[in-house]
N, C-alpha and C positions, 0 to 999 in steps of 0.2 A: 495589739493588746489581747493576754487571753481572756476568758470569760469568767477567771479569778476564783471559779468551783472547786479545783486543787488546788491552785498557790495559796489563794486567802487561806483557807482552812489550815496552813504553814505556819504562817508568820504570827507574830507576838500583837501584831494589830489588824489582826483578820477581821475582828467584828464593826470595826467604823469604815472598812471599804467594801465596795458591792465587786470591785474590779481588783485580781491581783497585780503586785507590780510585774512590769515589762522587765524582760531579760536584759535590756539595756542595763535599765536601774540598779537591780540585782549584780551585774558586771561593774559597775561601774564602783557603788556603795559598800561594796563586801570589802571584808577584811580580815578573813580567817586566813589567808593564805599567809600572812602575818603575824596576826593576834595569835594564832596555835601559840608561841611562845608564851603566853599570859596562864596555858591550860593546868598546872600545876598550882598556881596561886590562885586561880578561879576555885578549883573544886577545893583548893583548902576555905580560903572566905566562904563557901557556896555550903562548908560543914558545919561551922562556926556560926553560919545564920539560921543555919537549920537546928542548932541543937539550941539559939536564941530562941525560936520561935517555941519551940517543944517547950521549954524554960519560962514563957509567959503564958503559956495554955493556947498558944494557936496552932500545935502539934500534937496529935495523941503520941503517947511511947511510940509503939505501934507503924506511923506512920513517920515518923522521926526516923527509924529505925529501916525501914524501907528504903528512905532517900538516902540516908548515909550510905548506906548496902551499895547504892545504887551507884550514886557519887564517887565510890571505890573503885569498883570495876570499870564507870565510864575513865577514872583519870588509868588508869592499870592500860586499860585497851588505847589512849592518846599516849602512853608511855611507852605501849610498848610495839607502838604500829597497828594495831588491830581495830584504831577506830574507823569506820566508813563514813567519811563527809555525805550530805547532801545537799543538791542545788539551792535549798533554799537556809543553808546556814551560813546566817549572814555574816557572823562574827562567831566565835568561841565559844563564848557565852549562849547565843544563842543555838550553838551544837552543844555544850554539855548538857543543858536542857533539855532540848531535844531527844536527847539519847537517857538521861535521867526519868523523862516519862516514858518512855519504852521499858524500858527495866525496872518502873517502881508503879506502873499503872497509876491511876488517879490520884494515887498521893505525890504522885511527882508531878501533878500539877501546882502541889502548892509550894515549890521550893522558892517562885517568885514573889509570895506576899510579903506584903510590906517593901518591897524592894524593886528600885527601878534597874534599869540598863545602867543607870547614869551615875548612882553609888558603887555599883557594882564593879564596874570597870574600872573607876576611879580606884576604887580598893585594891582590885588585884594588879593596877598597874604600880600602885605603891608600895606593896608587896613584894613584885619584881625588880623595879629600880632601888630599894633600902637593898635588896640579896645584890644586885649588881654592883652597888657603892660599896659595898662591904669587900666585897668580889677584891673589886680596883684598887682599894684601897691599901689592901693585903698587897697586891702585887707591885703599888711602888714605893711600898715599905722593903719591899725585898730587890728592887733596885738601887735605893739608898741604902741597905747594906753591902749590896754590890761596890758599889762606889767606893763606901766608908772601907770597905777590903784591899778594894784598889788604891788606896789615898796610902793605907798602913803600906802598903807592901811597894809604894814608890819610893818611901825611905827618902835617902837627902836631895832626888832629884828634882829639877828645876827648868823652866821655862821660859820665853818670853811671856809677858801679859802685853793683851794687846787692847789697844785702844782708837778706834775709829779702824782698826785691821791696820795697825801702823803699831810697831813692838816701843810697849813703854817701859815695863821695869820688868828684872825679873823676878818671878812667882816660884815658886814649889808645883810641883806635880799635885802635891797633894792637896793643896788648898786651893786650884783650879779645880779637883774633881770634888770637895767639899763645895765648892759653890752649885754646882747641879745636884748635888745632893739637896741642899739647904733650899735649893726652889722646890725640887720634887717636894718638900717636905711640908712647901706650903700647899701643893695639890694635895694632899692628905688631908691638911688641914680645912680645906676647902670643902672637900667630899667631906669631910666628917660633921660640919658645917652643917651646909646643907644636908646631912641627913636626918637631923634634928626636926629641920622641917618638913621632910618626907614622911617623917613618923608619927603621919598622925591620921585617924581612922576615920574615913567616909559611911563606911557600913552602918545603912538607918537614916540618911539621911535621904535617900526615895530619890528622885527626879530632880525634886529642885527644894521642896518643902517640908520634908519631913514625913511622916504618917499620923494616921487616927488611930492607927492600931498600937498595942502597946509594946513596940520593941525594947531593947535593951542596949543602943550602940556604945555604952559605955563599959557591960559586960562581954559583946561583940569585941570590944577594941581590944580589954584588956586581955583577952584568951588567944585572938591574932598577934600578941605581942608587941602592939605598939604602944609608945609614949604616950600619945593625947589621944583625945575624942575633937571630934570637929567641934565649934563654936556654934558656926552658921551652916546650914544649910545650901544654902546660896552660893556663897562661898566656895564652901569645897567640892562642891559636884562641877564648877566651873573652872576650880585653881588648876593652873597648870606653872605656876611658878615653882612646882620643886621640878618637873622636867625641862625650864629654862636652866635653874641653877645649876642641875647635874650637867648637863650642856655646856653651863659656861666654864663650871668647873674640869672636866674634860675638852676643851675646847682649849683654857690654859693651859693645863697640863701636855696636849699635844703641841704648840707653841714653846714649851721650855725641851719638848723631846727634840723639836726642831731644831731649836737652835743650837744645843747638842750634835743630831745630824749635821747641820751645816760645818760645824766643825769637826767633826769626822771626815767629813768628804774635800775638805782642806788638808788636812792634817796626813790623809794618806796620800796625798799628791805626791810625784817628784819633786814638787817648788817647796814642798815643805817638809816633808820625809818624814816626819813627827810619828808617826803611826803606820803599823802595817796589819792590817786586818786579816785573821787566822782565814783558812780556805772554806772551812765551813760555813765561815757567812757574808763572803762576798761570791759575786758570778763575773764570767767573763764574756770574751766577743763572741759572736759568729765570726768575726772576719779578722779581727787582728790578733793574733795568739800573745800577744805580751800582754794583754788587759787583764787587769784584777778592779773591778767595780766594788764599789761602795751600795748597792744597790738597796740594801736594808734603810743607811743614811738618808738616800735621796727620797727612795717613798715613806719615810716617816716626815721629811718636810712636804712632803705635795698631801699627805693624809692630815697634816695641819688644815691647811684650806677647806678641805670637807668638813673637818669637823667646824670649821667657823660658819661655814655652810649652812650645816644643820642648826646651829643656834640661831645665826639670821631668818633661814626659815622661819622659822617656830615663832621667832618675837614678832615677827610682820605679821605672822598670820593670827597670833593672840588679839594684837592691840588694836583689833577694829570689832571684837565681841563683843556684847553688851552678854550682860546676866542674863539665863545662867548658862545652862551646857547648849550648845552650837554643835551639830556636826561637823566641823570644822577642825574639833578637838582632835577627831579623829586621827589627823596629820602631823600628830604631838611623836606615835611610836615607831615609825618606821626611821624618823629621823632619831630617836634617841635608841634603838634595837642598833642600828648601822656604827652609831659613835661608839658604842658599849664593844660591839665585835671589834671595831680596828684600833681602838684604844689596847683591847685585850691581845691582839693582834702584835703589834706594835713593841708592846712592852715586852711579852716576850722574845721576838727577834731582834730587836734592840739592847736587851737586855742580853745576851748570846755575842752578843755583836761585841761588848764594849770588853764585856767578861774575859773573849778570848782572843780580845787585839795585844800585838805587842806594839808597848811604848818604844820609842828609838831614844832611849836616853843620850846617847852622845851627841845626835840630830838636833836634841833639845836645847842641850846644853852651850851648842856649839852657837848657835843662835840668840840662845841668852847672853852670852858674855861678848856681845856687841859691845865695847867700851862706849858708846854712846847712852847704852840704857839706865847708865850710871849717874848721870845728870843729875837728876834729884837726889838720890844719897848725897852727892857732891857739894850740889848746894844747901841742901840739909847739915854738913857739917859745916859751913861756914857760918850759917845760923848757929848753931850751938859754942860757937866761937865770939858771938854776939852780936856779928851782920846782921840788917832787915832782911828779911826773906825777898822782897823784889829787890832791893839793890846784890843778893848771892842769885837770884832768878838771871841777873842780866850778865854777870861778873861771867857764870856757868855757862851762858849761853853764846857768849863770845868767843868763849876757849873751844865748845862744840864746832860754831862756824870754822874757826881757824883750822877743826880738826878736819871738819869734811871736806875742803880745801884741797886737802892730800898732803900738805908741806910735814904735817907731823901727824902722831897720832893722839888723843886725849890725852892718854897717860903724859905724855912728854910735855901735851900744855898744860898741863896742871902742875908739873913737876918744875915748871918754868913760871909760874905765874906768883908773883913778890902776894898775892893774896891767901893763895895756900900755904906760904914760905912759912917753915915751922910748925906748921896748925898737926896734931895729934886726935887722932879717934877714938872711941873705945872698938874694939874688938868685938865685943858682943852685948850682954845684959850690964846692967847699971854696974861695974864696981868690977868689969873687966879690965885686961889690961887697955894702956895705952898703945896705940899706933899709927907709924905716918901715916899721912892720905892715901899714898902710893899701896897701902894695903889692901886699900876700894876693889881694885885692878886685878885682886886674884879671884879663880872661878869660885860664885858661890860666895863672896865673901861677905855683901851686901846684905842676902840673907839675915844673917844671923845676929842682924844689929835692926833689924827690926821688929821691934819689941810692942807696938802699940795694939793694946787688945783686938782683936779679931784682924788684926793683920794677917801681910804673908812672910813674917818674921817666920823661925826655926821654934824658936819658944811659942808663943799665940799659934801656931800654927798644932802644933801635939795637944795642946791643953783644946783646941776647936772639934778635934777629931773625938777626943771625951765626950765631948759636951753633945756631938753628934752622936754617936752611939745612945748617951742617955736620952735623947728627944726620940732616936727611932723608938728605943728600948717605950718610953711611954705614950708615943704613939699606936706602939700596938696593942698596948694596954687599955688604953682608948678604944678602941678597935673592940678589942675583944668584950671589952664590958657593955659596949650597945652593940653589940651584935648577938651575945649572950644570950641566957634563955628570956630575958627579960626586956631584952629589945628585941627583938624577934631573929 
């Protein structure tokens, strides 16, 4: 232990110890090696409070003016390399400080009035996650128009869809990649969600209870650009449920990347040939020279896990705090600093990834027109013929067996079965021609006779790819208007 004659004389609560803390402590408690990220959002809050303070008479001009000064050059010199840490900055905060009284003399003692550690942080950590949802948010708007590009430009091709990874009907190209589209879309919607209740302003509420002094944190709020002002006290200097929600929201969204990846790193296989991934963003072996890896695919599914990681964390460690702020809190930004990189991470080599794979349309194709996938169209027209749908469920599935068999193939049992004998389809939309069953059997033809909204009909399927465009289209509208000057 030293004799606390320099350290105390350091720290923000030198005058209630006789003794400063141990290097231990100090090693242990610090967290600028991290927080540095916050130091941009700190000296903006840290201006905003200062020109509050000026604003209700507990700054002269004078001394206002000093600490801005001051304030400037400290973030200028963490911007641009040229600030020098010392051992006893414990956190960010407590180095812009630091460094704001060196360069504004005594008046830079009073940048802390009225204001704890605990508002403080809270502030500029909400500051930095609303600029990061914004961030993210942007970025998988621009991979659902990736998609929505890629969906247009598959044109009439078509797939198996699979169910339980066992091929059920076949789909469009394009209404497979509209389905990842339409999830991204609700991680948008998610993040944009929850930033509503990110946006909302700590600054004045002190430690845990407020102050005697007369701040302003509703003019505080409204100049940092947030929506609300805090309610409670209490409350918001201990909430950390907008850095669950960003979590959990990021957490889904690496979860729908995943399973994306998964089927990329299927789909480029030999067993399934579906896809061949441009060289730029795959890697290959040390040892075997025919390997083309999927490598982008696989660590977006293992960077899934992390991020479920970091959200487990965070709630475990929340839900044994009592009011108000816990050093504990502390362990809120490294886990949500980590999710925010490899989400950003992620989206763009993935986004590279999908952009500039080639589809194997004949691979696809050749695999969709399994005569077996047919099954349900088949018994579908026998319903529209005026069969129960389980008594065509059983009729169809006996002619399947007989097919798998080997003795014949679908088409021929159908073509044989006294229960299709005569029976006529339509062709495509309502008030198409008529045609035998045997029509079922050509590539593609299934397709086009499925008409039920938001299906993977030919029709539903163009009018869905509109309708996407129009959600990104006001999604980013969304976007842009709380991100604005008036949401910060």
């Amino acid at each position: 232990m030293s004799d606390g004659s320099e350290d105390a004389a350091q720290t923000l609560w030198h005058g209630r110890f006789e003794d400063g803390p141990d290097e231990a402590l100090l090693a242990f408690t610090e967290s600028l090696s991290f927080d540095i990220r916050l130091a941009a959002c700190d000296v903006r809050a840290s201006k905003v409070h200062v020109r509050g303070l000026a604003r209700v008479g507990l700054l002269t001009d004078d001394e206002r003016d000093a600490i801005l000064d001051a304030l400037t050059t400290t973030g200028e010199e963490l911007t641009g390399g040229g600030f020098a840490a010392e051992p006893s900055d414990e956190d960010v905060h407590t180095a812009i400080e630091r460094r704001v009284t060196e360069l504004a003399g005594p008046a830079g003692g009073k940048l802390h009035t009225g204001r704890s550690r605990n508002d403080q942080i809270a502030t500029a950590f909400r500051l930095w996650v609303r600029d990061a949802v914004d961030h993210l948010a942007g970025r998988i708007l621009d991979l659902q128009a990736m998609l929505l590009d890629r969906a247009r430009q598959a044109g009439d091709a078509y797939l198996p869809g699979y169910t339980h990874l066992q091929r059920a009907q076949p789909v469009p190209l394009a209404h497979h990649l509209a389905a990842h589209a339409w999830a991204f879309g609700r991680d948008v919607d998610r993040l944009l969600d929850a930033r509503r209740r990110i946006d909302v302003s700590p600054l004045g509420a002190g430690a845990l209870a407020g102050s005697s002094l007369p701040l302003d944190p509703a003019g505080n709020g409204a100049e940092l650009g947030f929506g609300a002002v805090f309610e409670n006290s209490l409350d918001v200097t201990s909430d950390r449920d907008f850095v669950a929600e960003t979590l959990f929201a990021l957490s889904l969204l690496g979860v729908h990347l995943s399973r994306m990846g998964e089927e990329v790193v299927l789909w480029s296989s030999s067993e399934f040939g579906f896809l061949t991934l441009d060289d730029t963003f795959a890697t290959g072996s040390s040892m075997m020279p025919q390997k083309k890896n999927p490598d982008v695919a696989e660590l977006t599914r293992g960077k899934s896990g992390r991020l479920i990681g970091h959200l487990t964390g965070l709630l475990t460690t929340l839900k044994g705090l009592p009011l108000a702020y816990n050093r504990d809190l502390q362990e809120d930004k490294e886990a949500l600093f980590d999710a925010v990189d490899q989400v950003d991470l992620a989206l763009s080599a993935f986004g590279g990834m999908v952009a500039t794979a080639t589809f194997e349309i004949d691979a696809m194709a050749a695999a969709a027109d399994d005569q077996t996938a047919l099954a349900t169209d088949l018994a579908e027209s026998l319903v529209e013929s005026g069969m129960p749908f389980r008594e065509a469920h059983a009729v169809v599935g006996a002619l399947v067996r007989q097919a798998l068999a080997g003795t014949v193939t679908l088409a021929e049992a159908v073509a044989a079965s006294p229960d299709f004998a005569g029976l006529t389809i339509r062709a495509g939309a309502a008030g198409g021609a008529e045609l035998g069953v045997a029509s079922l059997f050509e590539p593609g033809a299934a397709l086009a006779r499925r008409n039920s909204p938001g299906g993977a009909g030919t029709a539903p399927v163009a009018a869905q790819l509109d309708r996407l465009a129009d959600r990104i289209a006001a999604d980013r509208a969304r976007l842009a208007e709380a991100s604005g000057p008036a949401g910060g």
